[in-house]
N, C-alpha and C positions, 0 to 999 in steps of 0.2 A: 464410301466415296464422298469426298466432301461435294458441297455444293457446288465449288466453283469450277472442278473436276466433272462432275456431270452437265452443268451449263456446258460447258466446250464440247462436250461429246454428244450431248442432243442435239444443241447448234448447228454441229460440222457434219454429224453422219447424215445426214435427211438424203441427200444423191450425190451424186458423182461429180456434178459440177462441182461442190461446196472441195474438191480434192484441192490440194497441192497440182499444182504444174508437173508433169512427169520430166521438167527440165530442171528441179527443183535441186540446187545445190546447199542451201544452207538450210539446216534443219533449226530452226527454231522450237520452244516448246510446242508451241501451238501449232504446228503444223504434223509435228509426231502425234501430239495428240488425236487430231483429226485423220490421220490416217489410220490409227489402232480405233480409231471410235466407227468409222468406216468399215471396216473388216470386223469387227464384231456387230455391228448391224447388217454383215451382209451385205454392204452398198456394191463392195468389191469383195472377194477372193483374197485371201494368203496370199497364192502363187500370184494372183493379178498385181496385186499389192509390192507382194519383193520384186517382180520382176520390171514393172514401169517405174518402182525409184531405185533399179538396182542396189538394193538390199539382201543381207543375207538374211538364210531366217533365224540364224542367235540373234542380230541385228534388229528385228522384231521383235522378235520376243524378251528383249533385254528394255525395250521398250514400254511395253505391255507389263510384265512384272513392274518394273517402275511407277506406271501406273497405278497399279495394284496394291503396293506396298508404301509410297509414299509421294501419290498425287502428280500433281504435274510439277511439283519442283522435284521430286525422283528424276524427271527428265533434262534437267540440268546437268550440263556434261561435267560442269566445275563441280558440283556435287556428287557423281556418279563414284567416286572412291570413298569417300563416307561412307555411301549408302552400301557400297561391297562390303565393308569390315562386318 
């Protein structure tokens, strides 16, 4: 994980306040971010998590992989067909 991929994810998981608005329509990277960094510390739940941004859960997890495999620009939507092939 690079550096600037774990900054945002220490940064934003700490509690519940640090979430997105559960009114939250534009996903930015950095707020996908902070949601998968949230649920992997536990701050929230999966189901907590897909259900207050209605999200599915490929929808997450398409997320998280992204993460995984190519940082927070994976989470670039202009980019996410690249990163398919």
């Amino acid at each position: 994980m690079t550096t600037r991929v774990s900054t945002v994810l220490t940064n934003s998981s700490s509690s519940e306040t640090s979430l997105p608005s559960s009114e939250t329509k534009r996903w930015v990277i950095r707020r996908k971010a902070v949601v998968v960094a949230a649920v992997r510390a536990g701050v929230i739940s999966l189901e907590d998590a897909c259900r207050r941004y209605s999200l599915s859960l490929d929808e997450f997890l398409s997320w998280q992989f992204s993460i995984d495999q190519h940082g927070l620009a994976g989470l670039r939507t202009t980019r996410i067909q690249q990163y398919r092939q």
